[in-house]
C-alpha positions, 0 to 999 in steps of 0.5 A: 691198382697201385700194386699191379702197377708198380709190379709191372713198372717196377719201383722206379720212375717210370710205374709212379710216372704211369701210376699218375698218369691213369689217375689224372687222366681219368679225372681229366677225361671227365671234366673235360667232357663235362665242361664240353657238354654243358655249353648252352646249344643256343650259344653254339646256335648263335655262333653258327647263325652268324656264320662261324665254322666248326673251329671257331665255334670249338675255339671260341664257344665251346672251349671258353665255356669248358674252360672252367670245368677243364680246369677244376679238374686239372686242380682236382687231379694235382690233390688226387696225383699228389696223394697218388705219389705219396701212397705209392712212394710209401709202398713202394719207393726209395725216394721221396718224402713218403719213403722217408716217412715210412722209414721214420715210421719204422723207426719210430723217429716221430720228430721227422714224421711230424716234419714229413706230415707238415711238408706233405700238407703245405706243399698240398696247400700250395700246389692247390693255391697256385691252381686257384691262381691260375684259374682265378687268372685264367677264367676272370668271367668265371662265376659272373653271370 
C-alpha cells in the first residue's frame, strides 16, 4: 500500500500525510464502533425509560461507555502511524529521521544508526506515555467496576 500510495502522492508531504491518514483511520473506525456496540442495551434502556432523547443517550451513554475503546485506539493508531512514517521516510523520503537512517545505513555510518534507533524508540516511548496520560486522564472510571 506504501509504494502505490507514494507513486500517486509523490514523496512529499502530502502521500506520508494520506499514507497516515488510511492507517489511522481504519484502526480509528474499528474502535469506534467496538466501543459503540459494547454499551450495555440496559443502560440505553434505562436512559430512554427515564425520558432522555436520542442526544442525550449519544452524549451521555454511549459515548462515556465508547470512551475507552475510542481511545486505546487513538494510542494503538499513533504506534502503527509512527512506524507507518518511518517506514515510508525510509523508502521514500528526504526528510526525517528514517531518511537520515537509510543514508547512514548506506554509509555504513553505525554511530548515527544507534542514534537514529534510539530517537525512534524514545520519541515511541513517549508518545505512547503521553497517550496513557491522557486516557488515564480523561477516563478515571476506567477499569472500576
Amino acid at each position: 500500500l506504501a509504494p502505490l500510495i507514494l507513486t500517486i502522492f509523490g514523496i512529499q508531504d502530502d502521500g506520508k500525510i494520506f499514507l497516515l491518514f488510511m492507517v489511522a483511520f481504519s484502526i480509528m473506525v474499528i474502535s469506534a464502533r467496538t466501543g459503540a456496540t459494547g454499551t450495555q442495551l440496559s443502560k440505553i434502556h434505562a436512559a430512554d425509560s427515564l425520558g432522555a432523547s436520542t442526544r442525550q443517550i449519544i452524549r451521555q451513554v454511549i459515548l462515556p461507555n465508547s470512551l475507552p475503546e475510542i481511545l486505546t485506539g487513538i494510542r494503538i493508531s499513533i504506534g502503527v502511524c509512527w512506524g507507518t512514517l518511518v517506514a515510508a521516510e525510509m523508502l521514500a523520503g528526504t526528510t526525517g529521521i528514517g531518511f537520515v537512517e537509510n543514508v547512514a545505513r548506506k554509509q555504513s555510518d553505525y554511530e548515527i544508526i544507534w542514534m537514529t534507533i534510539i530517537i525512534l524508540g524514545l520519541l515511541g516511548l513517549l508518545f505512547d506515555m503521553i497517550m496513557r496520560w491522557v486516557i488515564n486522564r480523561s477516563i478515571p472510571w476506567r477499569g472500576k467496576g
